[in-house]
N, C-alpha and C positions, 0 to 999 in steps of 0.2 A: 602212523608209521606203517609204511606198506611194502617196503622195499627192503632186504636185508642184503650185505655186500660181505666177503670175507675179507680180515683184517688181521693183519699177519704182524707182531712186534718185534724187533730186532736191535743189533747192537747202537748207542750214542757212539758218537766218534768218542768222546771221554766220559764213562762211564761217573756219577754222582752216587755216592753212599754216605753211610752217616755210622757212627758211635753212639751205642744207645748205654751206658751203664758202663762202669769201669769201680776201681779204687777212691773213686773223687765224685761220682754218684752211683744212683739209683735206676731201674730201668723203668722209663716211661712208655707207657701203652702207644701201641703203633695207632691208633684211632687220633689220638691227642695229638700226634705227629702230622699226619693226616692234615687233620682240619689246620696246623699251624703253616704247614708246608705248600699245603694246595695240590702234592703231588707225589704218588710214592716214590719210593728211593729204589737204583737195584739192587742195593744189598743194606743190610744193618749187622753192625759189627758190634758182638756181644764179648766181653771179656770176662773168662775164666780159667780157674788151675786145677791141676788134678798130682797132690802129693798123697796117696793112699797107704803109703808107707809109712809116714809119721803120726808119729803117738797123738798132735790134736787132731789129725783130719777126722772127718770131715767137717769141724768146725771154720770156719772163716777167721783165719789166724790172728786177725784184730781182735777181734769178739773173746778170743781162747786166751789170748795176753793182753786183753783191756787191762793198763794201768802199769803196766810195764816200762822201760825206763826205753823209750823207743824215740833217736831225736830226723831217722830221716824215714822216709817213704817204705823204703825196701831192705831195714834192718831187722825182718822177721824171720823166723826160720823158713819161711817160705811165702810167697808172693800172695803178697792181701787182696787177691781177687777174689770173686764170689765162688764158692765151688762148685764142683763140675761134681754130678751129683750119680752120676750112669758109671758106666765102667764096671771092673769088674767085682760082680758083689752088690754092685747098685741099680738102679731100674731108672727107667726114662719119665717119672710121676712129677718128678720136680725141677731143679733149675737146672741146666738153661731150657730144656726141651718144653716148658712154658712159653718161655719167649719166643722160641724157636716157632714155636707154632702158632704166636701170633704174628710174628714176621710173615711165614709164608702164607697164610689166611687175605694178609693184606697187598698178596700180590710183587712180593720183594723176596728175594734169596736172603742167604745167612751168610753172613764171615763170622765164624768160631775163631775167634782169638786163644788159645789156651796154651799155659803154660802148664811143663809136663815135666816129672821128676825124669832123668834119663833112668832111672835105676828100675824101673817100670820092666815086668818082663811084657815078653812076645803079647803073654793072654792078655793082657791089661789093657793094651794097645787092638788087638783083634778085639775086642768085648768096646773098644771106643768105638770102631768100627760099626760092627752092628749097632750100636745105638744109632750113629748118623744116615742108616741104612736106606731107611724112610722119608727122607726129608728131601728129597729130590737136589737140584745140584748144591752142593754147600763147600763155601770155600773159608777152607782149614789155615789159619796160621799158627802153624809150632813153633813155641817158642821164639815167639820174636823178639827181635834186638837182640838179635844174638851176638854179635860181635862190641855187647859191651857187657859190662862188671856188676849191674846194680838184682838182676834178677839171679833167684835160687839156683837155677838149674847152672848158671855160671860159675857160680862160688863152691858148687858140690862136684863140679868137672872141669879139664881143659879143654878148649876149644874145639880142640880136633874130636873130643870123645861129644862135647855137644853138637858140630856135624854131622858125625855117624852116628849119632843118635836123630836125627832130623831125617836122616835118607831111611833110618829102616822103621822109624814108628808110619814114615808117609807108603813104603812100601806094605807094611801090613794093615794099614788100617784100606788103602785102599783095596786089598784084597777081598777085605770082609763087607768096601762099600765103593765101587765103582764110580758112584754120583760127586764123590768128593775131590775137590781139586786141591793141590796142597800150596801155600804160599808161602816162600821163602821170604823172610823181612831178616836184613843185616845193613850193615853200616855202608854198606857201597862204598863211591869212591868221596871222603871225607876230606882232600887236603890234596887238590890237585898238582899244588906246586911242586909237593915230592913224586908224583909220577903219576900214570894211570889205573894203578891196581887198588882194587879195590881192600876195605879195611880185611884181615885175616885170609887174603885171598888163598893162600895156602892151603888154609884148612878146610874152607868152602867150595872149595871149585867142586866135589864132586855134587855136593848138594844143590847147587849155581844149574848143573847138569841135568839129576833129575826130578828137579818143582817144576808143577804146573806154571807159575805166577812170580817171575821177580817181585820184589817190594821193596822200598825203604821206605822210614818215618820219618820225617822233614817237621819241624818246628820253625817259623820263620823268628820265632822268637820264643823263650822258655824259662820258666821261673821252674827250676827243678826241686826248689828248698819249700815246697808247698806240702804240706801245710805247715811244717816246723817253722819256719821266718817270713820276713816280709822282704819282700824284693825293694830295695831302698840305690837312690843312683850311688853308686862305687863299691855294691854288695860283690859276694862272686855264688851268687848261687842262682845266677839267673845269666842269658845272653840274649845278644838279638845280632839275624843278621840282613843281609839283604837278601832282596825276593829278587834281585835278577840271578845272584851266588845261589840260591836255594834251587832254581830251576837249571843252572846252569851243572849242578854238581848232580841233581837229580838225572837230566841229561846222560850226563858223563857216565852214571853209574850202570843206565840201559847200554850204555856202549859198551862197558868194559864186560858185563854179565852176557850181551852175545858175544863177546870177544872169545870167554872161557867156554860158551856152549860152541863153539866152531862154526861162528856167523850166524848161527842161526837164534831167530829173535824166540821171542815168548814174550805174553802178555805184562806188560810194565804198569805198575801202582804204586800210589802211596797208598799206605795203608792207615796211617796218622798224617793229619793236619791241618794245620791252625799255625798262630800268632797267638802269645798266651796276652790276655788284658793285661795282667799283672806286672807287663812290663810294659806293652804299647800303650796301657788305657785304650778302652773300647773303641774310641772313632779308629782310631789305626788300626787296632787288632781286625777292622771291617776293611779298610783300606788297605792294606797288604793283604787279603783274603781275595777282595776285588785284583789286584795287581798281577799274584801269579795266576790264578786263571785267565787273565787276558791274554798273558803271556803264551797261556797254552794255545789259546786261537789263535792268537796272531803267526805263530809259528809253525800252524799247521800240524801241530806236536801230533800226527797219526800211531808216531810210535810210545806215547801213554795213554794207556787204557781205561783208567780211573784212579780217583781218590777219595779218600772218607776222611769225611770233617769229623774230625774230635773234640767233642761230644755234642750230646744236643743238649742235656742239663748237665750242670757241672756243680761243687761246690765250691768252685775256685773260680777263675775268669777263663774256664777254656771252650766254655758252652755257649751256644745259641743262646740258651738263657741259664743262668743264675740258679740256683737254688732259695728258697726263700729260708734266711738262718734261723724262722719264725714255725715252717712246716714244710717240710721235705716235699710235702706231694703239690708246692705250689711254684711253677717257675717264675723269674721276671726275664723280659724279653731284653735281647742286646740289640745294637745297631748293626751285628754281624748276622741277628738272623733275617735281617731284609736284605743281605746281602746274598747270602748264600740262598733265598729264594730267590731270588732276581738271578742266580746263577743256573741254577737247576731248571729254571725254566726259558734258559738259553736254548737253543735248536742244537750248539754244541754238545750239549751234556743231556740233551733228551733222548730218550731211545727212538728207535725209527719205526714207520709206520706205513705198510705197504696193503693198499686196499686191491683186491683181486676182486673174482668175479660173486655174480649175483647168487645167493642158495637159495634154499625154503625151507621151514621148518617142518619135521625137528632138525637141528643144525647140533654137531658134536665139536663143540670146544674143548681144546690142548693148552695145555701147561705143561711148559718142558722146562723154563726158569721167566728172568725178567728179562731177558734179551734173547729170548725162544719163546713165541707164544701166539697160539691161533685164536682169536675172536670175531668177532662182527662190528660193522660199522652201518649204522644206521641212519639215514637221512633226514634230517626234522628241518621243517619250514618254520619259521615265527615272522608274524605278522609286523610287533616290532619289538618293542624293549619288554620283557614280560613285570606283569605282577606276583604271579603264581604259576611254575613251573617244576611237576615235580611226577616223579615213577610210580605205580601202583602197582605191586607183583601177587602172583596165588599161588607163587612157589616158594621152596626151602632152598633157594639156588643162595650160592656164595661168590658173588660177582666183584671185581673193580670195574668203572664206570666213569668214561670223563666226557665232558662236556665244556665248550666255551675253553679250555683250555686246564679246568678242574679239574680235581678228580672225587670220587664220591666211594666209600665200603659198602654194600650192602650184605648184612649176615644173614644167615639161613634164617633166621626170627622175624628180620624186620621185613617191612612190608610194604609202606610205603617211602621214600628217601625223597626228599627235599630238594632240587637243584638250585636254588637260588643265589645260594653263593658266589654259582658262578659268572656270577650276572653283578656284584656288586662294584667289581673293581674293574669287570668287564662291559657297562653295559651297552646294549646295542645303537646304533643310530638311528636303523629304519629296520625296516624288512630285510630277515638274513635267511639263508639255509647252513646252520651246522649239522656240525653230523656225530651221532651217538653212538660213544664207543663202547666196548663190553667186554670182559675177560674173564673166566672164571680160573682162579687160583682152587686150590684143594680147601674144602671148606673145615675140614679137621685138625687143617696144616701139617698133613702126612698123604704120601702117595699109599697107595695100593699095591702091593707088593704081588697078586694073585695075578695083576693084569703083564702082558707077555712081556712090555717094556715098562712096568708102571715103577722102575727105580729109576729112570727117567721122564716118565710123564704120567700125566693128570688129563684124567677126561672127563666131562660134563657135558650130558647131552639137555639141550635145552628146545624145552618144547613149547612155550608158551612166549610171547614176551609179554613186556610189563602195558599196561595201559597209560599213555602220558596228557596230563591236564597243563594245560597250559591257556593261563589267561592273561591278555593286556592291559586289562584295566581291572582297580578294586573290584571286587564282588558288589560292591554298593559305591555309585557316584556319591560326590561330596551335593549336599544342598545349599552350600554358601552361598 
């Protein structure tokens, strides 16, 4: 490796994220993602609540009424997400700000899902703020689904007062954190036959106004009665619909949301979605996963930005994989998780990759997010398909690394990293020249708050590279 080039990462035409943890599981390590996926995500969507007013908080309000006479999902006093542990009164030592900082270690933003008591004053909401101060950009959804009936902050307010509560927790929290962008999730337009407006358009338009990030949660199909029943044909606690109507209504909904911003667009997501098993059964729930993303290419759909598959483990059917009802910390794989890698490693849904000119070291690497990001690309010859192909580093560097189409962690510990992976499903024909990419994310999973922009970016200056071994044949021919 004699040649270093600079290598600049930017946005997918549709941005790929994922659900790590919710009410239905548990959050699995970004490593285990990693290795299952082949590639990281740009964001990972963590769900949690923050009710500090009520007599169980900080308890996980499952845990606080185990055994309780409880027959649906969201009949708690308040929303059985894991809680939001920071705020004010709390410190940043435990969840999500755990997660949070393995998410960005591995080269991936955050979407913060939390649901938030409206009753919360000003400081609650500022002290939110500072907590997410550090974390470089992170995208906040408050309160979503808001334009329906089943979460706490719904049933303690009207509509209109959980609007104005969404415009001014987004206004103070980004006063206290600039890097945060806010995400508006509501019911969009639901029933186009009755008109163009979207669901409570009334009470949302001023919020519609000022979010960073439209959103709706699209289910192509949904067994809502999970875990209390089973979804059986002529039940009513489940539906399914079609995946041209799900894009089509999705659609409609970026239109109506610039309609009330006055033409003018903003970045469009789903924020949830999936096809629940429990009503398709797994081959379909993989097959209408396939169907509306093609929809998306086929259509040229510039004007959606991304979506996140909900979940990656599930306890129910709405996961990658399964949960094992035997040990939580073990998944089983669906047919939808080879679908949605074979998605994400579309050219549509990958981020973009712009190689500039030649440097020399030492070379200073930028992290600004996963669709802002300065690294190197590096030119490797192989002679042909390898046997043994792998990095040897003498630094504490905290790199992503892809190769052949891979991707690989290296932590500040490790030292040697293995590439052979990328070679299994890839391997070569004859002699090839790829080229090795490099990024360093914050290796703490917090920027630097001391450096001039460092609420926006991460720098690592790298002065060594790694040494690479690459051989074509065993260490020792066979003697057959």
């Amino acid at each position: 490796m004699e040649k270093i080039f600079r290598l600049t990462m930017g946005k997918a035409k549709c941005a790929a994220d994922l659900g790590d943890g919710s009410e239905r599981g548990e959050y699995v390590d970004q490593d285990y993602i990693l290795h299952k996926l082949g590639r990281p995500l740009r964001s990972i969507s963590l769900m949690y609540c923050y009710y500090p007013l009520d007599k169980e908080w900080p308890a996980r309000i499952s845990e606080a009424m185990k055994g309780s006479n409880v027959s649906f999902q969201w009949d708690y006093p308040y929303d059985d997400y894991f809680p939001y542990l920071g705020g004010l009164g709390g410190n940043t030592d435990g969840e999500p700000f755990t997660c949070m900082r393995d998410v960005r270690r591995h080269g991936q933003d955050v979407t913060l899902t939390l649901t938030i008591d409206p009753a919360v004053s000003d400081e609650h909401l500022a002290a939110i703020g500072d907590d997410l101060s550090t974390f470089g950009r992170v995208l906040l959804r408050i309160n979503h689904e808001a334009t329906g009936n089943w979460f706490s902050f719904n049933k303690r307010c009207s509509y209109q007062e959980v609007a104005d509560f969404y415009c001014r927790a987004s206004r103070i929290i980004k006063e206290h954190a600039p890097n945060v962008q806010t995400i508006l999730c509501i019911g969009g337009v639901e029933n186009p036959e009755n008109g163009p407006e979207i669901e409570k358009e009334k009470e949302f338009s001023q919020a519609v106004r000022e979010t960073d990030i439209w959103s709706v949660d699209k289910y192509m199909a949904l067994h809502w009665g999970w875990p209390y029943d089973v979804a059986e044909p002529g039940g009513n606690s489940h539906k399914r619909d079609s995946v041209r109507d799900i894009y089509e209504m999705t659609k409609a909904s970026y239109e109506r949301f610039r309609y009330i911003n006055g033409g003018k667009a903003k970045p469009m997501v789903m924020s949830e979605f999936n096809a629940d098993g429990d009503v398709t059964g797994a081959y379909e729930q993989a097959e209408m996963v396939r169907m509306f993303c093609d929809m998306v290419k086929a259509d040229n759909a510039e004007w959606f930005s991304g979506l996140t598959f909900y979940q990656f483990r599930d306890r129910g059917r709405l996961g990658l994989e399964t949960e094992d009802p035997n040990n939580p910390n073990v998944g089983i794989e669906q047919p939808v998780m080879r679908t949605y890698r074979d998605v994400i490693h579309d050219p549509w849904f990958m981020p973009s990759m712009t190689q500039g000119g030649e440097l020399t070291l030492p070379v200073t690497l930028r992290w600004g997010s996963s669709e802002d990001a300065e690294g190197i690309a590096i030119p490797v010859h192989f002679d042909g398909d390898p046997h043994f192909c792998e990095l040897v580093f003498e630094d504490d560097s905290n790199l992503m690394i892809e190769l052949n189409g891979r991707w690989f962690y290296k932590s500040p510990a490790a030292k040697t990293i293995d590439l052979m992976s990328a070679f299994y499903d890839k391997p070569l024909s004859g002699a090839a020249d790829l080229t090795l990419k490099i990024f360093a994310p914050p290796a703490t999973g917090e920027n630097d708050l001391s450096a001039p922009d460092g609420q926006f970016n991460y720098y690592y200056t790298l002065g060594k590279l790694p040494k690479i071994r690459i051989l074509t044949t065993p260490v020792e021919l066979s003697k057959d």
